[in-house]
C-alpha positions in Angstrom: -33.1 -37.9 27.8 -30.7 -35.7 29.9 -27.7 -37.9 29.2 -28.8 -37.8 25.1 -28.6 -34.1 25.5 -25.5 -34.0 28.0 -23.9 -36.6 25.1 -25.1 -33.7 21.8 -23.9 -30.7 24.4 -20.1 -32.1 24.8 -19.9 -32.7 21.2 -20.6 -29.4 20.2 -18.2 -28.2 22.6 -15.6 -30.2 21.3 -16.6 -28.3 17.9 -16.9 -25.2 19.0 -13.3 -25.3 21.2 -11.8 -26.3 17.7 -13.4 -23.3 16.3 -12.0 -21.1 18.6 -9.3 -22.3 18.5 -8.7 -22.1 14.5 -10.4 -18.6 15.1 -7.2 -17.9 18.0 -4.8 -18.8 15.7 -5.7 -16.7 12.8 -6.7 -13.9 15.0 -2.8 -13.8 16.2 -1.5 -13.9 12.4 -3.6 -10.8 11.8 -2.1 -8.8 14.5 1.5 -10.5 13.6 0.7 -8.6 10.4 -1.0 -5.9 11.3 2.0 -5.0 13.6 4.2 -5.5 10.9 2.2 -3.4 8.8 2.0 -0.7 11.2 5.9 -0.3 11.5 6.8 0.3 8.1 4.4 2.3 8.2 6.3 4.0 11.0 9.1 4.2 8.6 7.6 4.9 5.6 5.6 7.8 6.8 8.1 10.2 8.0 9.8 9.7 4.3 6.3 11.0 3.2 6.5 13.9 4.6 10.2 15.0 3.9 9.1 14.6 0.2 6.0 16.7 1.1 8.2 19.2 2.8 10.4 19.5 0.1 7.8 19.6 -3.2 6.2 22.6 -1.2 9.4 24.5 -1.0 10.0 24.7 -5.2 8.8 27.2 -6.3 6.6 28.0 -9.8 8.5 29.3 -11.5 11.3 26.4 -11.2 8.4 24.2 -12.4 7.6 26.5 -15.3 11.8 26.1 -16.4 11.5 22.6 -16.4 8.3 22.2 -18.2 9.8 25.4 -21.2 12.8 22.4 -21.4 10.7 19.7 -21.7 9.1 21.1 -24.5 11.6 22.8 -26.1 13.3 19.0 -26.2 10.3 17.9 -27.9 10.3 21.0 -30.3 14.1 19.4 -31.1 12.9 16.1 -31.3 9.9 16.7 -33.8 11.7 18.9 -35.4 14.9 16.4 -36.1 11.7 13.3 -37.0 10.2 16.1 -39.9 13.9 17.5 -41.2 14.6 13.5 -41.7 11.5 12.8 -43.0 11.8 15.6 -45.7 15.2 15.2 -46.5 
């Protein structure tokens, strides 16, 4: 009876060491990537933050210029489409 169980016991060891060590293996490419991750990250975020920096420095009224030329260009543009149109 004891070397019936002993026998059931070493094979599921045997299982369970694969499992771990499928479970090893994977766990290692996930920090490979993770650590990968986390240095362009690095890279990425200081980048962020310039851009940040630098949106927060315009100021409104240099927003409010380029939006009066975006739609005068439309104006033009619409107004071009309708003077073909008619003519």
């Amino acid at each position: 009876m004891i070397e019936k169980e002993t026998a059931v016991v070493g094979e599921r060891t045997k299982v369970v060491q694969a499992d771990e060590a499928v479970a090893n293996e994977q766990a290692a490419e996930a920090k490979a990537l993770k650590d990968e991750c986390e240095s362009e990250l690095a890279e990425a975020i200081p980048a962020l933050e310039a851009a940040i920096a630098a949106l927060k420095t315009l100021k409104v009224f240099k927003w409010n210029l380029v939006l009066i030329e975006d739609r005068m260009k439309f104006l033009r543009c619409v107004t071009n489409l309708f003077c073909h149109k008619i003519g």
